[in-house]
MINU-943401 format. One line per field, with one value per residue (C-alpha): x, y, z; residue in one letter; residue number from 1. Coordinates in Angstrom, 3 decimals. Example, Ala and Ser with C-alpha at 12.3 -4.5 7.8 and 13.67 -1.06 7.14 Angstrom:
2
east <- [12.300_13.670]
north <- [-4.500_-1.060]
up <- [7.800_7.140]
residuo <- [A_S]
num <- [1_2]
***
This chain:
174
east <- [-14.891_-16.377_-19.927_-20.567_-23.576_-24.315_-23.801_-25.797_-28.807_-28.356_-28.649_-30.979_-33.377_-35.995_-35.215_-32.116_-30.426_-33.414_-33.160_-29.578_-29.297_-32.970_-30.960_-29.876_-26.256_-25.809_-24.538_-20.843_-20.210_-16.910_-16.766_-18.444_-17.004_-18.711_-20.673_-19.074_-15.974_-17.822_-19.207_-15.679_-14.102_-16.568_-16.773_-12.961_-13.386_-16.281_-13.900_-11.298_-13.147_-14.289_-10.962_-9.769_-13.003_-12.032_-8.626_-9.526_-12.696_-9.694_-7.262_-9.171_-10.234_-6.492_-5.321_-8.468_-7.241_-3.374_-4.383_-6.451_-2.558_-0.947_-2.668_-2.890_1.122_1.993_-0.259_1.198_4.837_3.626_5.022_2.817_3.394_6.030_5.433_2.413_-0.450_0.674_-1.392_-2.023_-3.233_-7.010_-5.255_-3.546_-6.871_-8.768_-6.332_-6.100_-10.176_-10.759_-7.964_-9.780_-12.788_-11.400_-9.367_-12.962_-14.868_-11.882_-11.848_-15.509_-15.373_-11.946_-14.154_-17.141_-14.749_-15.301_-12.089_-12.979_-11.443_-7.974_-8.180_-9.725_-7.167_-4.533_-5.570_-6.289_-2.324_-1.233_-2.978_-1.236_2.357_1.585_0.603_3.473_5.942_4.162_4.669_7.771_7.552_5.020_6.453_3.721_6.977_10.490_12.234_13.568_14.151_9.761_9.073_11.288_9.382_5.870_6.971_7.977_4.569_2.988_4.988_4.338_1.029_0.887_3.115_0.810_-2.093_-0.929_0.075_-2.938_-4.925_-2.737_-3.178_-7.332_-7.666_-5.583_-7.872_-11.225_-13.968_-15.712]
north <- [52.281_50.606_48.846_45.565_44.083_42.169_44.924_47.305_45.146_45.114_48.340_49.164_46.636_47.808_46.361_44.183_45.698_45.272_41.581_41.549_42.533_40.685_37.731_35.797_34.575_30.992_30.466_29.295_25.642_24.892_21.324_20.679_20.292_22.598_20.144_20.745_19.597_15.986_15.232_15.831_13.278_10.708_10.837_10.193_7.507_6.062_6.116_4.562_1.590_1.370_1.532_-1.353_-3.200_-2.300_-3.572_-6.637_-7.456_-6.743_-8.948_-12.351_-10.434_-9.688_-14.064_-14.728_-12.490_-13.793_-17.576_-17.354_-15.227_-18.344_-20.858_-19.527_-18.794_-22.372_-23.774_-20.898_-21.567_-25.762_-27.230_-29.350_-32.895_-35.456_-38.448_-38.603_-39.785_-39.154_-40.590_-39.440_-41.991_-41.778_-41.029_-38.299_-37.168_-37.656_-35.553_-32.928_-32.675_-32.100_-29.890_-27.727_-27.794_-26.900_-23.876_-22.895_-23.030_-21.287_-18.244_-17.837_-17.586_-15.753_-13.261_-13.399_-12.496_-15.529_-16.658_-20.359_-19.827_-19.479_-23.260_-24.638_-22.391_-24.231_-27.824_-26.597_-25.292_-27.900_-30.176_-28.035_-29.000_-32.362_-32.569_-30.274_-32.870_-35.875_-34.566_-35.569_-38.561_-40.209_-39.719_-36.625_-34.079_-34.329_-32.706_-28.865_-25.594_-24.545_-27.402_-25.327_-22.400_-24.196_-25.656_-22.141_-21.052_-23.164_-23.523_-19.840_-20.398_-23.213_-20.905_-17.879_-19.625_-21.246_-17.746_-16.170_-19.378_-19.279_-15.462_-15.863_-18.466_-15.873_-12.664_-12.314_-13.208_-9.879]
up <- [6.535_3.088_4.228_2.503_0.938_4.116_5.983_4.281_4.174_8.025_8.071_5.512_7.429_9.911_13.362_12.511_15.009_17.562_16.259_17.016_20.360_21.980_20.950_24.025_23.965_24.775_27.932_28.092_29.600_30.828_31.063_28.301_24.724_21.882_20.046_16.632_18.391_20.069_16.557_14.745_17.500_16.935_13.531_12.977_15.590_13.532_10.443_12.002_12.934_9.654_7.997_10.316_9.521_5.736_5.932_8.156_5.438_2.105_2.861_2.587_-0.662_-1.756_-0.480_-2.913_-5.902_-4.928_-4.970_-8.097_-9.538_-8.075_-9.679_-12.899_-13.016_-11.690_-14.682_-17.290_-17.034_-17.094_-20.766_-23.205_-21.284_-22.610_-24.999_-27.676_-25.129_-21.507_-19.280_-15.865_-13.544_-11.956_-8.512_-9.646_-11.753_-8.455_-6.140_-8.701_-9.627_-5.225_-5.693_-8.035_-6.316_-3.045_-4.541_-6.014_-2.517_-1.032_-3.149_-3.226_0.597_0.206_-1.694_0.657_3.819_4.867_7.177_6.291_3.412_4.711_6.249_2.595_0.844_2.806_1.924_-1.425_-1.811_-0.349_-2.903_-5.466_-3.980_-4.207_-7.971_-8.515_-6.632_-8.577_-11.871_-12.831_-10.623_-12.427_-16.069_-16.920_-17.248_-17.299_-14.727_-15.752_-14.620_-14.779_-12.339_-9.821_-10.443_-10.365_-7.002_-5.334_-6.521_-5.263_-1.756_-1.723_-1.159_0.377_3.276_2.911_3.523_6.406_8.044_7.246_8.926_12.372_12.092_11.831_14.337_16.564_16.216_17.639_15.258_13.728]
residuo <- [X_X_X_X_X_X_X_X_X_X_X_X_X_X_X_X_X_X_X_X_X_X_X_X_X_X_X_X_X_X_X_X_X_X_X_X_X_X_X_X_X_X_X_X_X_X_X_X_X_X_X_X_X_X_X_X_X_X_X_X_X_X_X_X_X_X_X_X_X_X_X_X_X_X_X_X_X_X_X_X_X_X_X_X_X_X_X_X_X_X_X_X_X_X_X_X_X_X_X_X_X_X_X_X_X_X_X_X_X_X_X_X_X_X_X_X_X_X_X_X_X_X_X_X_X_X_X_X_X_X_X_X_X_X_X_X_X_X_X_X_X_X_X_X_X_X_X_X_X_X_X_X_X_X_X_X_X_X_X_X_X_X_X_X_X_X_X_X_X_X_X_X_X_X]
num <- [1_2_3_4_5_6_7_8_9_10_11_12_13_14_15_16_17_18_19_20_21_22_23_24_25_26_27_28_29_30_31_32_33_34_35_36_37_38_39_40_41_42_43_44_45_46_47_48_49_50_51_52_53_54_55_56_57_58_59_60_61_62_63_64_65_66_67_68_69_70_71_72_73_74_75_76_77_78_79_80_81_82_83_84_85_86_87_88_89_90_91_92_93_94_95_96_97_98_99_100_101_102_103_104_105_106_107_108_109_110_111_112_113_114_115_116_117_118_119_120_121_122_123_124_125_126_127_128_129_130_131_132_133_134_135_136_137_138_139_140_141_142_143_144_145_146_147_148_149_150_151_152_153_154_155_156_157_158_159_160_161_162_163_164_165_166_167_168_169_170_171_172_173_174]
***
C-alpha cells in the first residue's frame, strides 16, 4: 500500500500515534443537529430574507428608473409645437411646473425606497395625463398619431403607479 506525504509524516513523527488515540471522541447526540448542519440552515434562511428584503427594497427603485423612461419617451416622441409663437397659458404652465416637481420628489423617494413615492408618483402621472389631454385642446399641438402614443405613456403610468400604491398600502410596512 503506497504511504502518502501526510501519512508518512504521521509516521515519521514521535508520538503521533500516542496523540491520535489519547484523543477523546466527541460524544454522539441524537437529537441534536451537527452544528455545521444548524449554521448551513440558518444561513440560507438569513439569505432568503434578504433576497425578499432585496426584491421588496428594488422595485420602488425599478417604478423610479421606469417613470423617469416614461417621462422622457412621452416628451421625445412630442413635435416642435404649431404656429410661430405658441403660447401656453399660465394654467397650463402652472399644472405642468407642480407636475415636474412632483415627478422629481417622487423619484428621489422612488430611489430612496421610500413607498411615499408611489402615492406622489401617482398624482405626478396623473398630472402628466392631463397636460397630455390638454395639448391639443388648447391649440399647443394638432391632433396626430404621437399624441396617441404620448397618452398611452403616460396612462401607463398613471395605471402602474396606481397598482403599485394599492399594492404598498396592502403589505406590512418594513
Amino acid at each position: 500500500m503506497p504511504v502518502s506525504d501526510a501519512h508518512a509524516f504521521l509516521i515519521t513523527m514521535p508520538g503521533a500515534e500516542a496523540a491520535a488515540a489519547a484523543a477523546p471522541l466527541p460524544a454522539a447526540n441524537p437529537y441534536q443537529r451537527p452544528a455545521a448542519v444548524q449554521r448551513v440552515a440558518v444561513r440560507s434562511r438569513r439569505s432568503l430574507i434578504r433576497r425578499v428584503l432585496a426584491a421588496r427594497a428594488a422595485l420602488p427603485r425599478l417604478w423610479a428608473l421606469a417613470m423617469v423612461t416614461g417621462f422622457l419617451a412621452a416628451g421625445a416622441i412630442e413635435p416642435v409645437p404649431d404656429g410661430p409663437d405658441p403660447v401656453v397659458p399660465a394654467w397650463i404652465a402652472a399644472i405642468g411646473d407642480v407636475t415636474l416637481l412632483i415627478l422629481l420628489v417622487a423619484v428621489v423617494l422612488l430611489l430612496a425606497g421610500q413607498r411615499a413615492g408611489y402615492g406622489l408618483s401617482t398624482y405626478g402621472s396623473a398630472g402628466l395625463v392631463l397636460l397630455a389631454a390638454l395639448c391639443p385642446a388648447t391649440g399647443h399641438h394638432v391632433l396626430a398619431p404621437w399624441w396617441f402614443g404620448q397618452l398611452a405613456i403616460t396612462m401607463g403610468l398613471l395605471a402602474g403607479s396606481l397598482a403599485l400604491r394599492s399594492r404598498a398600502a396592502r403589505s406590512p410596512a418594513l
